[in-house]
Backbone as JSON, one array per atom type, in Angstrom:
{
  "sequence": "XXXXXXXXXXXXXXXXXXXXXXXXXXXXXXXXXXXXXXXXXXXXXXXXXXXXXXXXXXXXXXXXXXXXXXXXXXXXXXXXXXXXXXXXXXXXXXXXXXXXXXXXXXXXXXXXXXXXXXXXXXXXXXXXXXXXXXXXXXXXXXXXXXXXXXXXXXXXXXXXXXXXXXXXXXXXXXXXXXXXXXXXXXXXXXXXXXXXXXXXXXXXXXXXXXXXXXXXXXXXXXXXXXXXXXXXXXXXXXXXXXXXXXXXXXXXXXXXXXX",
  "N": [[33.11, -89.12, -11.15], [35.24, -87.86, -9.4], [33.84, -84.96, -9.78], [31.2, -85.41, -8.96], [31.78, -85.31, -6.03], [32.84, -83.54, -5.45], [30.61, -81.62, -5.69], [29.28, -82.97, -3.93], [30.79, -82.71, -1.43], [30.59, -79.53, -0.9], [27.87, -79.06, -1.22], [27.78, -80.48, 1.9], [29.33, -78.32, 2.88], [27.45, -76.21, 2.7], [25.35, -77.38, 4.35], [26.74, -77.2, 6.94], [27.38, -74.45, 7.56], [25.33, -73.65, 8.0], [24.55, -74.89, 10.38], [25.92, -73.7, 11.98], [25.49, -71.14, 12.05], [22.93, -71.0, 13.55], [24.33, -71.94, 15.45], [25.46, -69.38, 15.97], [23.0, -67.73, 16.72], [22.05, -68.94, 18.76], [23.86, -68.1, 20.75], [23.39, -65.5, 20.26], [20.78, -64.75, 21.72], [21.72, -66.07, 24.33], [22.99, -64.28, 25.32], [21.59, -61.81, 25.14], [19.57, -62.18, 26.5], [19.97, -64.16, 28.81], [20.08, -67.2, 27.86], [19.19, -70.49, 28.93], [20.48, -73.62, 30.58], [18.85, -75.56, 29.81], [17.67, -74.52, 27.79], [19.78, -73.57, 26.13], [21.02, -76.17, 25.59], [18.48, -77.89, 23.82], [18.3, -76.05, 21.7], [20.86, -76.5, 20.75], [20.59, -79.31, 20.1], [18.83, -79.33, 18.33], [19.97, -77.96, 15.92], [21.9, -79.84, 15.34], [20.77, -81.97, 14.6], [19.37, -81.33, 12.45], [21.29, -80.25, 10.93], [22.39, -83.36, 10.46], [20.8, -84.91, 9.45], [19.9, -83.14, 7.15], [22.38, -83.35, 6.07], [22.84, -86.07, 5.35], [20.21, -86.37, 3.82], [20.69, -84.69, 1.32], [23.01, -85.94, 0.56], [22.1, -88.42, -0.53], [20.36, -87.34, -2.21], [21.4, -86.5, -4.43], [22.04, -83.68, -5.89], [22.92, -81.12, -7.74], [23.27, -78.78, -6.5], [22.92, -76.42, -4.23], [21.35, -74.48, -4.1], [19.13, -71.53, -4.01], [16.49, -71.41, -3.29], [16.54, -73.68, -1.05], [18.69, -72.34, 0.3], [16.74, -70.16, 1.6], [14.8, -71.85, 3.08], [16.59, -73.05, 4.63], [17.52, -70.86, 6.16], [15.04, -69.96, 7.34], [14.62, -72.19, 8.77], [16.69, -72.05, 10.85], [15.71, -69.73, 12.5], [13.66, -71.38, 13.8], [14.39, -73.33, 15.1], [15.9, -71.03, 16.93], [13.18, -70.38, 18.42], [12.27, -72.59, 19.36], [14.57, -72.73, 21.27], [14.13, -71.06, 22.77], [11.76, -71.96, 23.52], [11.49, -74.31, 24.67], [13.44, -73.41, 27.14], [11.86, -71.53, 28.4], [10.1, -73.85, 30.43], [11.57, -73.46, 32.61], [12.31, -70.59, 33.27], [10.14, -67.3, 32.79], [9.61, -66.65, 29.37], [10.86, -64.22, 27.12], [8.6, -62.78, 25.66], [7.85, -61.09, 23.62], [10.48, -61.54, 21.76], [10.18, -63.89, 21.27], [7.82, -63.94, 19.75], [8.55, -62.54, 17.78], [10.52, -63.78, 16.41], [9.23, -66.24, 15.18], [6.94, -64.77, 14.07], [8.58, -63.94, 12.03], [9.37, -66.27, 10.64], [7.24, -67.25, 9.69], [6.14, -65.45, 8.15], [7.85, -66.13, 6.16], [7.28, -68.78, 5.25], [6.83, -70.02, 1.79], [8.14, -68.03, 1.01], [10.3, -69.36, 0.12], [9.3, -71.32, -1.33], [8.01, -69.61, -4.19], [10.55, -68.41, -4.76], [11.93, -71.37, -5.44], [10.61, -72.1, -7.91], [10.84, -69.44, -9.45], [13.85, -69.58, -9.77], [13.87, -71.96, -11.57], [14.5, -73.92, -9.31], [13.28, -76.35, -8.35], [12.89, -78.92, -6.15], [12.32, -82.6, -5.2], [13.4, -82.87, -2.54], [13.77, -80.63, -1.42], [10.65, -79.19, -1.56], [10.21, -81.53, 1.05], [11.66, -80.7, 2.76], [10.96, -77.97, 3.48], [8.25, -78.51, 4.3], [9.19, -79.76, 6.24], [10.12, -78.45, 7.73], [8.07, -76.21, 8.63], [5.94, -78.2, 9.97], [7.17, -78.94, 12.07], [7.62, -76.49, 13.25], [4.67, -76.28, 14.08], [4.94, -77.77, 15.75], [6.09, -76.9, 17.91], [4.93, -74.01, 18.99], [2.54, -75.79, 19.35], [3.19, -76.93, 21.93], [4.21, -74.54, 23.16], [1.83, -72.66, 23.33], [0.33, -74.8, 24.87], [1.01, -75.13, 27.4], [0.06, -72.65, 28.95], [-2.38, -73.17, 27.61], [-3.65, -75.89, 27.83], [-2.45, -79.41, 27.73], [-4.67, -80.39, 25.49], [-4.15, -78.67, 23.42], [-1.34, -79.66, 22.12], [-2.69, -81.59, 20.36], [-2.81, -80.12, 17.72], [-0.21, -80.22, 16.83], [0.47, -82.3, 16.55], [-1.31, -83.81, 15.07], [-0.04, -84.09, 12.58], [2.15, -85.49, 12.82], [0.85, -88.36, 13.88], [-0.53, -88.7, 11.73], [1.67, -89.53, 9.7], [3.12, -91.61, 10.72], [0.29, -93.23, 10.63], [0.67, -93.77, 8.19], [1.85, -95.63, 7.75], [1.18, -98.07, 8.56], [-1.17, -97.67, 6.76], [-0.7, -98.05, 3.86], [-1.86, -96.56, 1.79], [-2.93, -93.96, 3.07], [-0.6, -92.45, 1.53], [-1.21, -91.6, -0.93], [-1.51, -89.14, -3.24], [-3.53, -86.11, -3.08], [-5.97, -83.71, -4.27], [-5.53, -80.69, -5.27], [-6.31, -78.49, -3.15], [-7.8, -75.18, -1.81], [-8.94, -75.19, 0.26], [-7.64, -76.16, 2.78], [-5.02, -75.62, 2.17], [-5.8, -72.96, 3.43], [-6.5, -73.53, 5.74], [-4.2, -74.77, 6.78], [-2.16, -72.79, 6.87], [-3.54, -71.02, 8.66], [-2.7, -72.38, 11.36], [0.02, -71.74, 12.32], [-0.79, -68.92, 12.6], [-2.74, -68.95, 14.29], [-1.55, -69.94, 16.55], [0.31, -68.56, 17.33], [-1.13, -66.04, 17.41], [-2.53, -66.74, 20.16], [-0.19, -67.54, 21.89], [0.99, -64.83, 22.03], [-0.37, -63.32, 23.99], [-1.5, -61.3, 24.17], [-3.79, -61.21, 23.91], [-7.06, -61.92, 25.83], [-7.6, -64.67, 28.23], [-9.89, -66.36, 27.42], [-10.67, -65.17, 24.8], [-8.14, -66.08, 23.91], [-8.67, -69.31, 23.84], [-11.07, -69.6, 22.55], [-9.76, -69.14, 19.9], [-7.96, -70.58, 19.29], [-9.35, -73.57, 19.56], [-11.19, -72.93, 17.72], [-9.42, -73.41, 15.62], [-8.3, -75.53, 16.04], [-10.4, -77.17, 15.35], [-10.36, -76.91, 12.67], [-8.59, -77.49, 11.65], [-8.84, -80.77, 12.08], [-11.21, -81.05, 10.38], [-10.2, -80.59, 8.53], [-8.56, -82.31, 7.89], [-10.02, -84.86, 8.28], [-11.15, -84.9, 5.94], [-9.29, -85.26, 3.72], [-8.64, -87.68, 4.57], [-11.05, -89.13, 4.81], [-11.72, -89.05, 2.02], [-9.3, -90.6, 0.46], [-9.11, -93.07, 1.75], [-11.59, -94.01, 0.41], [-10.97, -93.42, -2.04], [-8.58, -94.95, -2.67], [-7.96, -97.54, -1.05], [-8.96, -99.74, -1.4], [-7.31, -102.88, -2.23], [-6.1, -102.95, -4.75], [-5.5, -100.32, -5.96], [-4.38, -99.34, -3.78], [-1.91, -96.72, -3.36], [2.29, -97.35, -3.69], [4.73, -96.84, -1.77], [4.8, -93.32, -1.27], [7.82, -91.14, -2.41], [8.08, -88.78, -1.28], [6.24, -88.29, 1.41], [2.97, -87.66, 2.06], [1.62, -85.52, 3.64], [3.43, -83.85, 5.22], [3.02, -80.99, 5.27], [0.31, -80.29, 6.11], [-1.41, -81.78, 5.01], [-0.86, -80.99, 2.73], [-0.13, -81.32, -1.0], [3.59, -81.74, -1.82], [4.77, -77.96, -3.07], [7.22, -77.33, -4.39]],
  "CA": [[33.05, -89.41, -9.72], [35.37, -86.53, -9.08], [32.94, -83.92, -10.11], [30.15, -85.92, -7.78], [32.51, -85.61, -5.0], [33.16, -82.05, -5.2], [29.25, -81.07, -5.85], [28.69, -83.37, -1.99], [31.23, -81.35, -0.54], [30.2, -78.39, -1.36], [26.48, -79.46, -0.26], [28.12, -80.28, 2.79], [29.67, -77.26, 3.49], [26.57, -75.38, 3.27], [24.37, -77.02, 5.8], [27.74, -76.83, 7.96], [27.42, -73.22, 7.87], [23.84, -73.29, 8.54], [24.75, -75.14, 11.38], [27.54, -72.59, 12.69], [24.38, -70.03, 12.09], [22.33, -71.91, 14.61], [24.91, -71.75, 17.0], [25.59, -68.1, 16.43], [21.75, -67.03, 16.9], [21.8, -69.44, 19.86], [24.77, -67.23, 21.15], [22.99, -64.16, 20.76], [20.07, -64.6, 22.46], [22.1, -66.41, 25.62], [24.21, -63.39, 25.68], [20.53, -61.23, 24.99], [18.6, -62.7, 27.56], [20.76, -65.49, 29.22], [19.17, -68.36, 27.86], [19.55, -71.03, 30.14], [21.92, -74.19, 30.39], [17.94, -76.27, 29.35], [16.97, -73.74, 26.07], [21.33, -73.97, 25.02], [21.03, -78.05, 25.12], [17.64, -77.74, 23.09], [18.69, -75.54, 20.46], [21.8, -77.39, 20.17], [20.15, -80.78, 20.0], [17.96, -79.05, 17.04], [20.95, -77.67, 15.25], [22.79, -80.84, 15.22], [19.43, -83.02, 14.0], [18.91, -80.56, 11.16], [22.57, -81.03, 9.81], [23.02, -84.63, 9.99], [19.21, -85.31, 8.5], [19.84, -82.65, 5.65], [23.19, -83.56, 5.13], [22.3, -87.17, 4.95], [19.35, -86.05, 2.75], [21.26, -84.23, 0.57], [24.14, -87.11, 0.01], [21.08, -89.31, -1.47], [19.67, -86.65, -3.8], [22.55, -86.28, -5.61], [21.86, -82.73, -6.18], [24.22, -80.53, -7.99], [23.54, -77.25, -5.97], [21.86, -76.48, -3.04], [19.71, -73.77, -4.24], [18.71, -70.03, -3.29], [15.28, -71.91, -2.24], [17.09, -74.15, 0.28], [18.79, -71.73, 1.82], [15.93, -69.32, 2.55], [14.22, -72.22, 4.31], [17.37, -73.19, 5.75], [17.46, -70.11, 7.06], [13.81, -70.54, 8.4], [14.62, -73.42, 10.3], [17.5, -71.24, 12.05], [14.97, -69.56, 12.99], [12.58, -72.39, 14.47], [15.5, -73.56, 16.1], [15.65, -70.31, 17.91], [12.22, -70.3, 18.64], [12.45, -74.19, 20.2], [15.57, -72.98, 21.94], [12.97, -69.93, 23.81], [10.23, -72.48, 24.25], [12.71, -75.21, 25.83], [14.29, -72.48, 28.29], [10.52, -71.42, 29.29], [9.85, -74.08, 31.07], [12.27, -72.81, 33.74], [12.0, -69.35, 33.06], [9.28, -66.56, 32.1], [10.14, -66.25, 28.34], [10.52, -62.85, 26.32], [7.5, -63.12, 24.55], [8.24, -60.05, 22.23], [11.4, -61.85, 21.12], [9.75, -64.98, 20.82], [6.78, -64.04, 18.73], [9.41, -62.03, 16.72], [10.87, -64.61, 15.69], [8.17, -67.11, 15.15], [6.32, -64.33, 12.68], [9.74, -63.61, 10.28], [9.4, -67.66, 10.07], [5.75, -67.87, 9.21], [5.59, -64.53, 6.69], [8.93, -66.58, 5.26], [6.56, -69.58, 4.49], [5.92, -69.57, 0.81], [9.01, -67.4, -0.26], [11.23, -70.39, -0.68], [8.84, -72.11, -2.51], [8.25, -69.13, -4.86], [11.62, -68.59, -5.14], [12.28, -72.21, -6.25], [9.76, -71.91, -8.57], [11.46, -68.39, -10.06], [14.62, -69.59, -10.43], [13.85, -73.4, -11.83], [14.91, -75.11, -8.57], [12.25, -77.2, -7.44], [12.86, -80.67, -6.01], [11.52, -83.48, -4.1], [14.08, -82.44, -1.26], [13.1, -79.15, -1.03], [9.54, -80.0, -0.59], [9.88, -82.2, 1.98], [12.84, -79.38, 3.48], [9.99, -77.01, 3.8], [6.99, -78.73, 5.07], [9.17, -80.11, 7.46], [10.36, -76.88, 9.0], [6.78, -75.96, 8.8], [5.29, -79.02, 10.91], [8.1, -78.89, 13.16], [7.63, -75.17, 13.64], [3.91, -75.87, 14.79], [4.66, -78.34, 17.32], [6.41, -76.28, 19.03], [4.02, -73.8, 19.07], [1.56, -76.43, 20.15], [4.21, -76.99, 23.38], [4.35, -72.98, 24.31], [0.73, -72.96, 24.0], [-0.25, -75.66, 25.87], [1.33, -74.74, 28.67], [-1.26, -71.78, 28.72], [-4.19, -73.78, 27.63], [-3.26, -77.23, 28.56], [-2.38, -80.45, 26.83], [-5.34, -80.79, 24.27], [-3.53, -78.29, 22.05], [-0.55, -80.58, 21.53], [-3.41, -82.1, 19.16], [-2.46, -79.53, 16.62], [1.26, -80.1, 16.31], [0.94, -84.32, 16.94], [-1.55, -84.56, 14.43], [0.64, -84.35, 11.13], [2.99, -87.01, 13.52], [-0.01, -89.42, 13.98], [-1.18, -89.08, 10.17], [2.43, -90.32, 9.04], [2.83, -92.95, 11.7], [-0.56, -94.04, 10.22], [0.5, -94.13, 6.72], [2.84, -96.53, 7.51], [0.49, -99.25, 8.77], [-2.25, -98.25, 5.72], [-0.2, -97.08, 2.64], [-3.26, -95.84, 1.39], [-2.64, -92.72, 3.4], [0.55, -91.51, 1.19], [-1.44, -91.1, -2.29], [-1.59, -88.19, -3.69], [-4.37, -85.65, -2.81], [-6.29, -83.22, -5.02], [-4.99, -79.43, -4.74], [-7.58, -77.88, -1.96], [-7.32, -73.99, -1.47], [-9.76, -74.95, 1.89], [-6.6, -77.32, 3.07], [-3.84, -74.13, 1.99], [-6.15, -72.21, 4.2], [-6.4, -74.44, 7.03], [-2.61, -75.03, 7.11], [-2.04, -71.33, 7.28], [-3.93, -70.51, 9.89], [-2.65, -72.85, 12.45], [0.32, -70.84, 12.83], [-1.21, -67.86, 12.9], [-3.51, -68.56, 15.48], [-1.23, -70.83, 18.02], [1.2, -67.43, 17.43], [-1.86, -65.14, 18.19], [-2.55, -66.93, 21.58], [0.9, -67.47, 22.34], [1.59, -63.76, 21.98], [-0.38, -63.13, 25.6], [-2.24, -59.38, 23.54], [-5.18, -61.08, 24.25], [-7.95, -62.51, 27.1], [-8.0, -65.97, 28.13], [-11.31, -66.76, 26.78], [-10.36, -65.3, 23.38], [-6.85, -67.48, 23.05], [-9.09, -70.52, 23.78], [-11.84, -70.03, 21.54], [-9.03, -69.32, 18.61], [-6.57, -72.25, 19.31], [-9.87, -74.45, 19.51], [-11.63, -73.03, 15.96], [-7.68, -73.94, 14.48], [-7.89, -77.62, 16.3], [-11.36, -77.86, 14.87], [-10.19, -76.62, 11.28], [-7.48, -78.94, 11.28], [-9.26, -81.96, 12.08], [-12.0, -81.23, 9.53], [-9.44, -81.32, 6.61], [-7.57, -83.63, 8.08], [-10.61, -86.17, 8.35], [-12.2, -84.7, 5.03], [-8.89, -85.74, 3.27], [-8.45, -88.97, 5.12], [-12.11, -90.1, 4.1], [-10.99, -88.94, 0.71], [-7.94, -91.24, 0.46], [-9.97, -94.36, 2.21], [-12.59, -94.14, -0.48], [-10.15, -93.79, -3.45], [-7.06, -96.03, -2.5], [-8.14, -97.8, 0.16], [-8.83, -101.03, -2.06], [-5.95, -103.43, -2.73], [-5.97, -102.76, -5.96], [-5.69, -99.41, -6.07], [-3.18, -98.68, -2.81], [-0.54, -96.88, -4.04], [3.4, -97.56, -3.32], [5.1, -95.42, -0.83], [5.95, -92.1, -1.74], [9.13, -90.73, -2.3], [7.63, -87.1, -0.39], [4.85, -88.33, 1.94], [1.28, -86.68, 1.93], [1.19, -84.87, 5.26], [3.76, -82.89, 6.16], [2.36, -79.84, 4.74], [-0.86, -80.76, 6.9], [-1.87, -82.7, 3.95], [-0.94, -80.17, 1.24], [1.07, -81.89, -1.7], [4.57, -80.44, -2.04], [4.32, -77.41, -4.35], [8.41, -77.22, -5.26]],
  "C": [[33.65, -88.28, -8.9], [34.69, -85.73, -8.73], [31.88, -84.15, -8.83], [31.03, -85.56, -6.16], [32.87, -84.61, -4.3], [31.86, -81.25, -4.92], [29.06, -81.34, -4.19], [29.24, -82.29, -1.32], [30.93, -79.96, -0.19], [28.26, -78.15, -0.51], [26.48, -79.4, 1.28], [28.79, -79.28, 3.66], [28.34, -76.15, 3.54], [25.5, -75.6, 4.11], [25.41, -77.41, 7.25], [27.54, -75.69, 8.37], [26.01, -73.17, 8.44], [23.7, -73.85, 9.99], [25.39, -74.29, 12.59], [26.48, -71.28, 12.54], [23.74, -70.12, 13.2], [23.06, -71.23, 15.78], [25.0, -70.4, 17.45], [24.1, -67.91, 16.95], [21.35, -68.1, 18.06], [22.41, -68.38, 21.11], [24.35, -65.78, 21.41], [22.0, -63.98, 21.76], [20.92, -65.29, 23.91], [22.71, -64.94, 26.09], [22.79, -61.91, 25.9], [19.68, -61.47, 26.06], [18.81, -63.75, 28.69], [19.99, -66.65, 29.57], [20.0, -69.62, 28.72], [20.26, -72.5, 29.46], [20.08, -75.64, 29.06], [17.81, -75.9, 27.43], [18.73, -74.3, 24.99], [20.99, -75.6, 24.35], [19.64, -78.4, 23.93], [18.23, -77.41, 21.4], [20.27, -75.98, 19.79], [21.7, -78.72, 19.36], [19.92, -80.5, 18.08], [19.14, -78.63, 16.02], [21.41, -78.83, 14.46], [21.68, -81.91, 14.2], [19.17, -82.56, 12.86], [19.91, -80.75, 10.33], [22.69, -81.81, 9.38], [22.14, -84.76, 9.03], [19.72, -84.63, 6.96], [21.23, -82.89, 4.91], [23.19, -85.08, 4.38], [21.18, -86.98, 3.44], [19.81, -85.71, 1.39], [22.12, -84.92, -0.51], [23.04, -88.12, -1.03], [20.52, -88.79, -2.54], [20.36, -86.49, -4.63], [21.87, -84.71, -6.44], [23.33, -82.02, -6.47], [24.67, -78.98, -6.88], [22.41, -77.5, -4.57], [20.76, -75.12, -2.95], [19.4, -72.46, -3.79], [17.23, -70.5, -2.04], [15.79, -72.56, -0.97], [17.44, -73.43, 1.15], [17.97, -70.44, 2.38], [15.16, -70.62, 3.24], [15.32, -72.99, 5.31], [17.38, -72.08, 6.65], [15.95, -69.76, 7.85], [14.08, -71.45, 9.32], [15.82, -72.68, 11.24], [17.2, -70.24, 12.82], [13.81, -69.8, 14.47], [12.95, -72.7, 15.2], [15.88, -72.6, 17.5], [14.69, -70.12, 18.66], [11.68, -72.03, 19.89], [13.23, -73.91, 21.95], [14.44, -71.94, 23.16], [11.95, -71.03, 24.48], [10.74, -73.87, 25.46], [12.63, -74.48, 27.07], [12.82, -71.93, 29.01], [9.66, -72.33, 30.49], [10.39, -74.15, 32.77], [12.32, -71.34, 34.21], [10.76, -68.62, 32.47], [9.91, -66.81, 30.75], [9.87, -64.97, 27.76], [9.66, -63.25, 25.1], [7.7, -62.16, 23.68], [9.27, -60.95, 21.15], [10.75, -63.6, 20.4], [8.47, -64.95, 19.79], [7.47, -63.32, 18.15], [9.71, -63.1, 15.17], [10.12, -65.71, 14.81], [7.73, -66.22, 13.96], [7.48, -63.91, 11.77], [9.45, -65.24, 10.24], [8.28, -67.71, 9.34], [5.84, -67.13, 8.51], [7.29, -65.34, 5.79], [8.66, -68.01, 4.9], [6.23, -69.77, 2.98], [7.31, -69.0, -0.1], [10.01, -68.52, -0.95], [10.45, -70.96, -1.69], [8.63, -71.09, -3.83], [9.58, -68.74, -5.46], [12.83, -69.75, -5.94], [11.52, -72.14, -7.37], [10.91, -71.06, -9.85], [12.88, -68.44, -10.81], [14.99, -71.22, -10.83], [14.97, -74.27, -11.17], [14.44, -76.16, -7.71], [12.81, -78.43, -7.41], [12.06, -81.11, -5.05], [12.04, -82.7, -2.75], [13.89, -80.89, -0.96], [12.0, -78.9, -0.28], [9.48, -80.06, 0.79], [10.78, -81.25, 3.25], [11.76, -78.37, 4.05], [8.97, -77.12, 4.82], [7.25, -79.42, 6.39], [9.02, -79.44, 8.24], [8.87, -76.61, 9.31], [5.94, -77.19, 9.79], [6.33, -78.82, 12.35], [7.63, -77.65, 13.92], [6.05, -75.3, 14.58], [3.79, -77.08, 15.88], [5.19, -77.9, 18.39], [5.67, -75.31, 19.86], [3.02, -74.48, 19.83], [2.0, -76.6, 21.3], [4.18, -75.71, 24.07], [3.22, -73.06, 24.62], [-0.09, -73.4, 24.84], [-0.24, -75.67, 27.1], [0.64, -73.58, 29.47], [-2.87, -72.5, 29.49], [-4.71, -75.1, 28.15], [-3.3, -77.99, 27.51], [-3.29, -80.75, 25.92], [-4.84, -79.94, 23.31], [-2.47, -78.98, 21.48], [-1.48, -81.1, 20.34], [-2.86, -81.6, 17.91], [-1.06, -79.84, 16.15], [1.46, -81.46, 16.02], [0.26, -84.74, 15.58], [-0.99, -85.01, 12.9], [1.3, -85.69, 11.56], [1.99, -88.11, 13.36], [-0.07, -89.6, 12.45], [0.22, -89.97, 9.79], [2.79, -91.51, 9.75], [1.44, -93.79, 11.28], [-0.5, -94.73, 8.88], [1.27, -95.29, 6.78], [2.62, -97.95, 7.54], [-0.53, -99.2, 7.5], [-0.93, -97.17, 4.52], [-0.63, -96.43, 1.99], [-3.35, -94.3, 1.11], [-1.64, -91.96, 2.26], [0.31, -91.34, -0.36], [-1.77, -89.81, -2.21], [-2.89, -87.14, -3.36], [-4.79, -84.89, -3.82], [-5.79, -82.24, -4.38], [-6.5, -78.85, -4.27], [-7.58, -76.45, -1.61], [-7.95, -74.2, 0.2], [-8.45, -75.81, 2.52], [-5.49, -76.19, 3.18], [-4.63, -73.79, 3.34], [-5.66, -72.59, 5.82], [-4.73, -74.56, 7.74], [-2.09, -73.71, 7.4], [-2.25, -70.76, 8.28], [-3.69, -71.26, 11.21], [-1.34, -72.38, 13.22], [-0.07, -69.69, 13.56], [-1.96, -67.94, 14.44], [-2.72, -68.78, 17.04], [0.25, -68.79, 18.27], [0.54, -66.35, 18.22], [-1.89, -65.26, 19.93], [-1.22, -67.07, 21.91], [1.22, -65.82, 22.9], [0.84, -63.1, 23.3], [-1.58, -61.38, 25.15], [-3.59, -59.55, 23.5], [-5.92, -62.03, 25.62], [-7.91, -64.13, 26.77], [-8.4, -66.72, 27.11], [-10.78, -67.06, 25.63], [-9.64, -66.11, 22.8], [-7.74, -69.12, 23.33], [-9.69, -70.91, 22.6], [-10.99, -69.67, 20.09], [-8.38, -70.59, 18.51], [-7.98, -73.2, 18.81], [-10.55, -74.07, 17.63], [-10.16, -73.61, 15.05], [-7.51, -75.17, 14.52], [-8.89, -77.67, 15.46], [-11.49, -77.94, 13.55], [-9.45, -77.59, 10.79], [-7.93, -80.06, 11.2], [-10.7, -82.33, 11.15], [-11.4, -81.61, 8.0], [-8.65, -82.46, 7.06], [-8.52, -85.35, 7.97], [-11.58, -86.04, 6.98], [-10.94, -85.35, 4.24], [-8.59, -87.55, 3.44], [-9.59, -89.81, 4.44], [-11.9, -89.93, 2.02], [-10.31, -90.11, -0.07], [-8.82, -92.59, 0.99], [-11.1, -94.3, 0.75], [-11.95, -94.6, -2.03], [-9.42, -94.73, -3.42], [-7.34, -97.02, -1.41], [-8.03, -99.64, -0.22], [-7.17, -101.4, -2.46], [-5.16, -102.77, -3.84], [-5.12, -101.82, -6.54], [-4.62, -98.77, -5.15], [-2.12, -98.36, -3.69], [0.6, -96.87, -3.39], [3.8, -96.68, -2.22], [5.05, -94.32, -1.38], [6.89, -91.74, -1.25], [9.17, -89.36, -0.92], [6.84, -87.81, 0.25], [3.95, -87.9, 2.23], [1.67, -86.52, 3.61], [1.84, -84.21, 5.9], [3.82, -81.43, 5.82], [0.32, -79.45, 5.49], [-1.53, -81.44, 5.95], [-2.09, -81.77, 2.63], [-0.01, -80.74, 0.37], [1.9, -80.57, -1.66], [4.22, -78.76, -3.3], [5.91, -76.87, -4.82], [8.78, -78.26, -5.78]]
}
């Protein structure tokens, strides 16, 4: 019990620090750009929501370590967090779009390494997973929020719809079986960064950021309704529904975990 007691702590001290990271890289940019009293309370909020959740999370997995993988996507989400705290503070202010699509692409080309990295050094878990694909859904609703403000409220679609899918699974359980591995699904999920980043980043015409954001809504909602009829066809019967899952299908845009 000891031993267990010392391992939490220990857990707990490192998404403390990741917290006290947060604040610093909140700190720099106020002091960089003087983010405002809206973007501080934001990126604070997000700080604070990311600790309790993962330290909570953490206390239940009974994990002995917390991982090289964890903390490169912890340090992604201190990232995202910065990137929230810019898109917050924009709606009062212009925002430094250099600094803000900075940041935004070290998050997205740092997609992938945690999970190879758990992989590399045999630390894959459930909580990892679900650690990842959160940051990663999270990351593109924000995105869908700078955007929108651009293009207007039908891009929110892109960031809401992982939200809607698990809010749905909850009424059909159906939703949270397992999927087949899809490279067209990888793809899809990939590029919805990329693109809401492209138009965000202002380096191109109107027109163009429309007709990208919209081929990315329309990509999304093809796997999203090609897996859905998927999942209704297979599980859909009594019989056959399966239990909750521990990870839930969808916050990867419906890619199973891969740590």
């Amino acid at each position: 019990m000891a031993l267990n007691n010392t391992y939490d702590a220990r857990l707990q001290q490192e998404t403390a620090v990741g917290a006290g990271v947060q604040v610093l890289l909140l700190a720099l940019l106020g002091s960089a750009i003087g983010l405002g009293p809206v973007g501080w309370l934001t990126g604070l909020a997000f700080a604070f929501a990311t600790w309790a959740v993962l330290a909570r999370a953490l206390h239940r997995s009974r994990l002995s370590s917390f991982g090289p993988a964890n903390r490169v996507t912890l340090g992604r989400a201190t990232l995202v967090g910065g990137v929230t705290a810019l898109v917050a503070d924009s709606f009062q202010s212009a925002p430094p779009v250099t600094l803000l699509v900075g940041l935004t692409a070290v998050a997205l080309l740092l997609d992938g390494v945690d999970g190879k990295v758990a992989r590399r050094t045999g630390t894959c878990s459930a909580l990892g997973a679900r650690f990842d694909m959160e940051v990663d859904a999270f990351l593109i609703l924000v995105l869908s929020v700078y955007v929108s403000m651009r293009l207007g409220p039908w891009v929110l679609l892109i960031g809401g719809m992982r939200y809607a899918f698990v809010a749905a699974a909850r009424v059909a359980p159906w939703l949270n079986a397992p999927l087949p591995p899809s490279f067209a699904r990888k793809t899809v999920a990939a590029v919805q960064g990329v693109c809401l980043l492209l138009a965000g980043s202002e380096l191109l015409p109107q027109p163009a950021n429309l007709a990208i954001v919209l081929s990315a809504l329309g990509s999304l909602t093809w796997s999203f309704g090609r897996d859905t009829l998927w999942l209704r066809r297979t599980f859909r019967t009594p019989a056959s529904a399966p239990a909750p899952a521990s990870v839930p299908v969808g916050p990867r845009l419906l890619e199973p975990a891969a740590r």
